[in-house]
C-alpha positions as a Markdown table, in Angstrom:
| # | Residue | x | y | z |
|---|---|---|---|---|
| 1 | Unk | 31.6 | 8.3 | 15.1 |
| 2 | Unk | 29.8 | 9.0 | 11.7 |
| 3 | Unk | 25.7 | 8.9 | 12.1 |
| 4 | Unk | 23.8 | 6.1 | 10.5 |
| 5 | Unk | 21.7 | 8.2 | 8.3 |
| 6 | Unk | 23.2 | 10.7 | 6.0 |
| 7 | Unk | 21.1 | 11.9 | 3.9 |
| 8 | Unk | 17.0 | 12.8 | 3.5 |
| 9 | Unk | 15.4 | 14.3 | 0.4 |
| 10 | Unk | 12.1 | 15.2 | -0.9 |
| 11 | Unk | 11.4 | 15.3 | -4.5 |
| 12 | Unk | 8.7 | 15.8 | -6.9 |
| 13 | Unk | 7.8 | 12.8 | -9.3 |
| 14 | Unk | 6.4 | 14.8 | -12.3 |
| 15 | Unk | 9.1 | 17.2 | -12.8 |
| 16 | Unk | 11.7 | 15.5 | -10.9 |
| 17 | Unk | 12.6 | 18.4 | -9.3 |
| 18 | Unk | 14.4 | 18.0 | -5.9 |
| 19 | Unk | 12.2 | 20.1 | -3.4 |
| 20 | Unk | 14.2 | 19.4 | 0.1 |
| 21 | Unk | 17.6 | 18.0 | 1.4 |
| 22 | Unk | 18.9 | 17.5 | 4.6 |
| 23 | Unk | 23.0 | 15.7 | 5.4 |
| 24 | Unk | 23.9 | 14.9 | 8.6 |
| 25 | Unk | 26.7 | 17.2 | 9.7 |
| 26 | Unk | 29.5 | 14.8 | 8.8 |
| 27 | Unk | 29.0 | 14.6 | 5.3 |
| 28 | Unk | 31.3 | 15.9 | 3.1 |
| 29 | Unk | 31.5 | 16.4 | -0.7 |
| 30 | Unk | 32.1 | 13.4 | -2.5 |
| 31 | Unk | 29.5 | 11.4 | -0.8 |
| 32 | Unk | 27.0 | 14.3 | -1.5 |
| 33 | Unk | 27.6 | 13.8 | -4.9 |
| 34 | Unk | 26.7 | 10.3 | -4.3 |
| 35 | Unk | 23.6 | 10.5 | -2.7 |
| 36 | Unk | 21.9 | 13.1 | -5.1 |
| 37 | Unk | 23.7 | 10.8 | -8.0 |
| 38 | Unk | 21.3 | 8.1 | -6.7 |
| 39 | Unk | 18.8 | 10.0 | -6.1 |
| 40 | Unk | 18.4 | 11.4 | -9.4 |
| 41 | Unk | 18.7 | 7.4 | -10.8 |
| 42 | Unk | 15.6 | 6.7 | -8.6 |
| 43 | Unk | 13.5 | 9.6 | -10.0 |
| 44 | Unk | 14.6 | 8.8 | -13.8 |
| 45 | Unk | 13.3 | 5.0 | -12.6 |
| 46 | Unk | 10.2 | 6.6 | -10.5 |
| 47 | Unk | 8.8 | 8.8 | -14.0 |
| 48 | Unk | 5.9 | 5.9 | -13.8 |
| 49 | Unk | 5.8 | 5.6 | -9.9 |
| 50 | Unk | 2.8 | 4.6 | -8.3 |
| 51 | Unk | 1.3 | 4.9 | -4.5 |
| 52 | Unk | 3.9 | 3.4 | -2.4 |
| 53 | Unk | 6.8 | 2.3 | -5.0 |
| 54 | Unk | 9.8 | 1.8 | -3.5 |
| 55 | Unk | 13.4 | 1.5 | -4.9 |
| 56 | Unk | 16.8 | 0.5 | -3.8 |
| 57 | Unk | 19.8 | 1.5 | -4.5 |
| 58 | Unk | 23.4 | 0.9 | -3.9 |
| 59 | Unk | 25.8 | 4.3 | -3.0 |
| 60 | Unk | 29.4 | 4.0 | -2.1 |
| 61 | Unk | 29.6 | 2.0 | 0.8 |
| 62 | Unk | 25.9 | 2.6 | 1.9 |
| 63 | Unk | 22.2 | 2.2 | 0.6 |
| 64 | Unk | 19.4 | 4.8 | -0.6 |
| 65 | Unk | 16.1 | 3.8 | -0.1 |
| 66 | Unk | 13.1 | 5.7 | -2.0 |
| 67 | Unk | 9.5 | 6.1 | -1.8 |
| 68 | Unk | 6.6 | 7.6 | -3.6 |
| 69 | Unk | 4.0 | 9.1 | -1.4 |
| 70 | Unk | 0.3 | 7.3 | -1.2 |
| 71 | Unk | -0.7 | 10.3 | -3.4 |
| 72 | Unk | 2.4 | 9.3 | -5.8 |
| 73 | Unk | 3.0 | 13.1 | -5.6 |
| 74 | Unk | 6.7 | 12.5 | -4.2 |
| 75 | Unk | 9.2 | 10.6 | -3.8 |
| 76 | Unk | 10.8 | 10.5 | 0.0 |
| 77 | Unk | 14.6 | 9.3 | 0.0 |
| 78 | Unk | 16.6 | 8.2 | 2.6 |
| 79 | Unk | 20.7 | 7.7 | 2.5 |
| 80 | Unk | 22.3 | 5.2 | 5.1 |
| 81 | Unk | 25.8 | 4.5 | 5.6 |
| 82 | Unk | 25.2 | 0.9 | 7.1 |
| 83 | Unk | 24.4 | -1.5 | 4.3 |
| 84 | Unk | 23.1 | -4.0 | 6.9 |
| 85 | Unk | 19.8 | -1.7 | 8.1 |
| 86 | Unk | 17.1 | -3.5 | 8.0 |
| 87 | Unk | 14.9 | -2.2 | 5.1 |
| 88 | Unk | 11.9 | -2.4 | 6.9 |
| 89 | Unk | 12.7 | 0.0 | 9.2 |
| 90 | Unk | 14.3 | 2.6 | 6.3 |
| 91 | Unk | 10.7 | 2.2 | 4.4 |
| 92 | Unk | 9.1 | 2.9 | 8.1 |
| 93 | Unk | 10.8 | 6.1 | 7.9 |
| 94 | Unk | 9.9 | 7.3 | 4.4 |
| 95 | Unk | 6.1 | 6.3 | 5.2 |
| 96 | Unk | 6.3 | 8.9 | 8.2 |
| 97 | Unk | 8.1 | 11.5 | 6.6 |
| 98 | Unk | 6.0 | 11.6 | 3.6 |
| 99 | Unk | 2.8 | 11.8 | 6.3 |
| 100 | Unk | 4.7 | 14.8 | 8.0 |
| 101 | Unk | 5.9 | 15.9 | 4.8 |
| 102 | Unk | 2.6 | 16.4 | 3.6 |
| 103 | Unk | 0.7 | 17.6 | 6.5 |
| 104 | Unk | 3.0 | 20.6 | 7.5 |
| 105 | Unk | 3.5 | 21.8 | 3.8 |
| 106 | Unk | 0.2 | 20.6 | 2.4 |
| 107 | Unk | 0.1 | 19.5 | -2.0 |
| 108 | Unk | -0.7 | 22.5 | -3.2 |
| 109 | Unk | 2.6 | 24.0 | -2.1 |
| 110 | Unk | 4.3 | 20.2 | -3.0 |
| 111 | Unk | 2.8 | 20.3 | -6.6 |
| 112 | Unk | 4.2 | 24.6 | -6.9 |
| 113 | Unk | 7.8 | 24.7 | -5.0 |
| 114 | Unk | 10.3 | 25.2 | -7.2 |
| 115 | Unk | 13.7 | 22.9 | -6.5 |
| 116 | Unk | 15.6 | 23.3 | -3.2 |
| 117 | Unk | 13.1 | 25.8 | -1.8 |
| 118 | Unk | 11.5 | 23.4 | 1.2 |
| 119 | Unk | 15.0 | 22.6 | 2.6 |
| 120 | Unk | 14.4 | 25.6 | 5.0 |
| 121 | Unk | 11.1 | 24.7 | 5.9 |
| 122 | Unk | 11.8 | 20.9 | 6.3 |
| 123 | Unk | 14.9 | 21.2 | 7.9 |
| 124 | Unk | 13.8 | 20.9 | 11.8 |
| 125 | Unk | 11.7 | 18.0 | 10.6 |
| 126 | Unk | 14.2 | 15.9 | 8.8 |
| 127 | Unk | 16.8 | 16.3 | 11.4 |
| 128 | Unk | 14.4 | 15.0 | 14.3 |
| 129 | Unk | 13.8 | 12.1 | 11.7 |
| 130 | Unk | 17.3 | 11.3 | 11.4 |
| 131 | Unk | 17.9 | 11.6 | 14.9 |
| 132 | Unk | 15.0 | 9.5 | 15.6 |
| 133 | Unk | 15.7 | 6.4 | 13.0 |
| 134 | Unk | 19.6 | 6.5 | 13.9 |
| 135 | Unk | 19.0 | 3.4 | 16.5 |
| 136 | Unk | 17.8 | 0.8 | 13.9 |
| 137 | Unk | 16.9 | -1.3 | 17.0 |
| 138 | Unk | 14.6 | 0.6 | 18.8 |
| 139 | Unk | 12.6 | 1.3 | 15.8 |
| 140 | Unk | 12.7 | -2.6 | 14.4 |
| 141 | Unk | 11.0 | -3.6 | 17.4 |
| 142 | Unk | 7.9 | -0.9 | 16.9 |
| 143 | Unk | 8.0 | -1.6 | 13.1 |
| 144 | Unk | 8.1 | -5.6 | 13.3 |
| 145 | Unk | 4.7 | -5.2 | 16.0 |
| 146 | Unk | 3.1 | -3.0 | 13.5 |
| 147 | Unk | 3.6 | -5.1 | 10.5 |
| 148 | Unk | 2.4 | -8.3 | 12.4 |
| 149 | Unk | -0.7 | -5.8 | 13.4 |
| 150 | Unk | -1.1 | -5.3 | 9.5 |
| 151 | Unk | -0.6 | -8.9 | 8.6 |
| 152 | Unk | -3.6 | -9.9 | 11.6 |
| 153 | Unk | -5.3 | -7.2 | 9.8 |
| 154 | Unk | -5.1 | -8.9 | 6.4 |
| 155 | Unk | -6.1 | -12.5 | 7.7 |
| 156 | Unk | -9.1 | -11.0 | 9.5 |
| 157 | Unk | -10.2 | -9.4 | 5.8 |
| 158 | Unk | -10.0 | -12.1 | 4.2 |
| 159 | Unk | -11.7 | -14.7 | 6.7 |
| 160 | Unk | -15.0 | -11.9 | 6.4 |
| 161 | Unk | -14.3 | -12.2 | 2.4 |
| 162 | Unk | -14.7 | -16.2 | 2.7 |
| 163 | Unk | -17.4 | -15.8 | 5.0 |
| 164 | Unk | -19.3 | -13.2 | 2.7 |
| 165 | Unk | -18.7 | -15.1 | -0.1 |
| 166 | Unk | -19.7 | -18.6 | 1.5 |
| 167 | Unk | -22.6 | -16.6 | 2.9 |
| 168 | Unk | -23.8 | -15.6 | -1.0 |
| 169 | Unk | -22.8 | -19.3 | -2.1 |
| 170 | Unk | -25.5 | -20.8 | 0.3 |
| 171 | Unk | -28.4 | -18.1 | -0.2 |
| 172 | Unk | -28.0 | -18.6 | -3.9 |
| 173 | Unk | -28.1 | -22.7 | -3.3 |
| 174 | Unk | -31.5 | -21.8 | -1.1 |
| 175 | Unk | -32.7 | -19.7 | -3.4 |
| 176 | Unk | -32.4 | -22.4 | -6.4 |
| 177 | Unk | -33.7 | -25.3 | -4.0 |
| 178 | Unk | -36.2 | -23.3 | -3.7 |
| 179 | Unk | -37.1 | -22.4 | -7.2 |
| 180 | Unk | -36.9 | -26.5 | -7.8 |
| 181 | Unk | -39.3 | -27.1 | -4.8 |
| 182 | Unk | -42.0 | -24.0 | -6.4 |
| 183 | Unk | -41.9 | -25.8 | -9.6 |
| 184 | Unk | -42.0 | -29.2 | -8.7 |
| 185 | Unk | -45.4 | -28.2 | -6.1 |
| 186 | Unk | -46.5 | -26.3 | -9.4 |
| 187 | Unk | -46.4 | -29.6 | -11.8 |
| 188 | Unk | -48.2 | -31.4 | -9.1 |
| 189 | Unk | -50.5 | -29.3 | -8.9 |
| 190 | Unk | -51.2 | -29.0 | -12.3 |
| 191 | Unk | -51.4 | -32.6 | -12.9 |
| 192 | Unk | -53.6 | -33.1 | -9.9 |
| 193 | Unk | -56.0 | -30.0 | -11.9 |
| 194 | Unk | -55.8 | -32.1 | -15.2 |
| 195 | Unk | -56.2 | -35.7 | -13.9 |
| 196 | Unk | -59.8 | -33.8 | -12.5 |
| 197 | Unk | -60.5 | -32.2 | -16.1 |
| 198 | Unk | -60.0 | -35.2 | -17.6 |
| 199 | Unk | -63.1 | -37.7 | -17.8 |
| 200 | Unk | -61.8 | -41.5 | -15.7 |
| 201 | Unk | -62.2 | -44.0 | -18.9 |
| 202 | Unk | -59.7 | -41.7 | -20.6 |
| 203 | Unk | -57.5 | -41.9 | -17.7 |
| 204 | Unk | -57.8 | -45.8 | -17.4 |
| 205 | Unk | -56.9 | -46.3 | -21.2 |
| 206 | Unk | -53.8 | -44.3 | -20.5 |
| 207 | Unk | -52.7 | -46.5 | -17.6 |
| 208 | Unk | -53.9 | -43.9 | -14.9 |
C-alpha cells in the first residue's frame, strides 16, 4: 500500500530555487513531475510571501500544501496522496520542518545553497518527517490540543488588553475628576479671597 505523504521540499523564496526534495520510495515519474509542477506554481505565487503564508494546491489525485518559514526565508512543501488529510495537520508538519529545517542548516547556508544541494543533508530528516505525519490520526489529536492551547492563549491576551485598557479609561476619568474638583476648590477659594477684599456696602449693592 502507497504511503500518505509523497513528497517534501525546501525552497528558497527570493530566487525560487529548489534547495531539498525528498519522494517516498513509491513514487514514480509522472507524479514527480506533478509535485515539482505544483511546487514551482506555489513559488511563482509565493514571490511576495510573507511569515507564515500558506498555499494550497491541487496535484493529480492529491494535494500540496506550502509554507513560508517565520523568517519568510523559505518555503516548506508537502505532497499528499489523500485529498481528505486534514490541513491542519499537513500545516503542523511544514511549521516543524521549517523549525528543524532551520536549526540543523542554519540561514546563512539557506540564503547561499545553490538548488538541489540540501537533499543530502535533509534527507534523514524528511524521511523521519514523513514517517512521522503518515498516521493523520495520531497527529490530529496533538495538533487539535495545541491549537485549543493557542486559541486559550489568545482569549487570555485579550482579556489583559480589555483590562489594561479599562484600567487607563478609569485613571484618566480620575485624573479629570480630579482636575474639575482642583479647579472648582480653586474658584472657591478665590471668591472667598475677593468677597474679603471687597468693602460689605459694595457687596450688599450687588446682592451679596
Amino acid at each position: 500500500m502507497a504511503e500518505t505523504i509523497a513528497f517534501l521540499g525546501v525552497a528558497r523564496i527570493q530566487d525560487q530555487a529548489i534547495l531539498a526534495t525528498c519522494y517516498e520510495k513509491s513514487v514514480l515519474n509522472e507524479e514527480k513531475k506533478n509535485y515539482e509542477g505544483a511546487l514551482a506554481s506555489a513559488l511563482e505565487r509565493a514571490k511576495s510571501a510573507y511569515p507564515g503564508w500558506r498555499d494550497r494546491a491541487s496535484c493529480d489525485e492529491g494535494v500540496l500544501y506550502t509554507f513560508a518559514d517565520p523568517q519568510a526565508l523559505c518555503l516548506l512543501a508537502v505532497g499528499i496522496r489523500d485529498a481528505q488529510y486534514p490541513e491542519r495537520v499537513a500545516v503542523q508538519l511544514l511549521r516543524e520542518m521549517a523549525d528543524k529545517v532551520r536549526n540543523s542548516q542554519g540561514d546563512e547556508l539557506l540564503l547561499e545553497a545553490k538548488s538541489g544541494s540540501l537533499s543530502k543533508p535533509l534527507r534523514k530528516l524528511m524521511m523521519d518527517t514523513m514517517r512521522t505525519y503518515n498516521d493523520a490520526g495520531a497527529q490530529d489529536k496533538t495538533t487539535e490540543v495545541r491549537e485549543k492551547v493557542d486559541q486559550l492563549k489568545g482569549i487570555m491576551q485579550d482579556n489583559v488588553k480589555k483590562i489594561l485598557e479599562t484600567h487607563v479609561t478609569l485613571e484618566s476619568l480620575e485624573n479629570s475628576s480630579s482636575s474639575m474638583s482642583s479647579q472648582a476648590n480653586k474658584f472657591l477659594k478665590q471668591s472667598v479671597d475677593l468677597r474679603r477684599q471687597v468693602p460689605k456696602h459694595q457687596l450688599h449693592d450687588c446682592g451679596f
